[in-house]
N, C-alpha and C positions, 0 to 999 in steps of 0.2 A: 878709829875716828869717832864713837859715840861719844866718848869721853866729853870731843867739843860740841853734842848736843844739849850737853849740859844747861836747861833753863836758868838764867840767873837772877840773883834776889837782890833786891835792895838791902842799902844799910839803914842802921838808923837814921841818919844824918837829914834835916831839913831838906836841904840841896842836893840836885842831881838822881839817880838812880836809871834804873835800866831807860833804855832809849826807847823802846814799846812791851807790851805784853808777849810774854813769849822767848823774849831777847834770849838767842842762846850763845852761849862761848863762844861760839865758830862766826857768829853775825856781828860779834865786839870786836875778834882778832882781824876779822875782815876791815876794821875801821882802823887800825891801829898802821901804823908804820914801821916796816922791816924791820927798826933797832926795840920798834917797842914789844916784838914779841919774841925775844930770842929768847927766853927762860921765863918759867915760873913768875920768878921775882919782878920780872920784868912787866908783865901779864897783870899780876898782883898788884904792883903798884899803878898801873895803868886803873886795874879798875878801884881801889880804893880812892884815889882823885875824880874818879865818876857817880861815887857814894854808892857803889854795890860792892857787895860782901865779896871779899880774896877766897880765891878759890883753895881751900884747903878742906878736911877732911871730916871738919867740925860743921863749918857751913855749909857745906855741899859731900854727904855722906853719901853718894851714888857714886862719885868718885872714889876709889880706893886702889888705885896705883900713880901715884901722882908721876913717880917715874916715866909713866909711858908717855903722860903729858908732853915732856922735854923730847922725849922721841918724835913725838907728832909735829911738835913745831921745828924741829928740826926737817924733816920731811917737807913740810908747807914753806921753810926757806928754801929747799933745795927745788921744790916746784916752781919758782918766783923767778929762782937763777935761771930757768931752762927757757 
C-alpha cells in the first residue's frame, strides 16, 4: 500500500492540478469511481484530465514496480465488493 502514498505533482498545464498540498494517490483513487480505477491506464488518464503528472516511473521514480500498482487496485475493488 505505500505505493498509494505516493505525493502527486502537478503538470505543466495552466488548468487544474492536485486538489491540495500533499495530495497523495490513494486520496485521488478515493475520488475516482469504481470503473475509473481498475488499471493503471485507467488511473493515468484520470489523472492527466486533472493536469497532474501519470503515474509512471519517469514522473514519480519512488515508484518502481508499477505491477504491484494493478495488484493493489485490484485489492481496493475487491474491498468495495464486500
Amino acid at each position: 500500500m505505500r505505493y498509494l502514498n505516493v505525493v502527486l505533482k502537478d503538470d505543466e498545464k495552466a488548468n487544474g492540478g492536485v486538489a491540495f498540498a500533499g495530495e497523495t494517490l490513494l486520496d485521488f483513487m478515493n475520488d475516482l469511481k469504481p470503473n475509473e480505477r481498475q488499471s493503471l491506464d485507467d488511473v493515468n488518464a484520470a489523472l492527466i484530465q486533472c493536469g497532474i503528472k501519470p503515474i509512471d516511473a519517469i514522473n514519480y521514480p519512488e515508484i518502481k514496480e508499477l505491477k504491484y500498482f494493478d495488484i493493489v487496485t485490484r485489492e481496493l475493488r475487491r474491498l468495495e465488493e464486500q
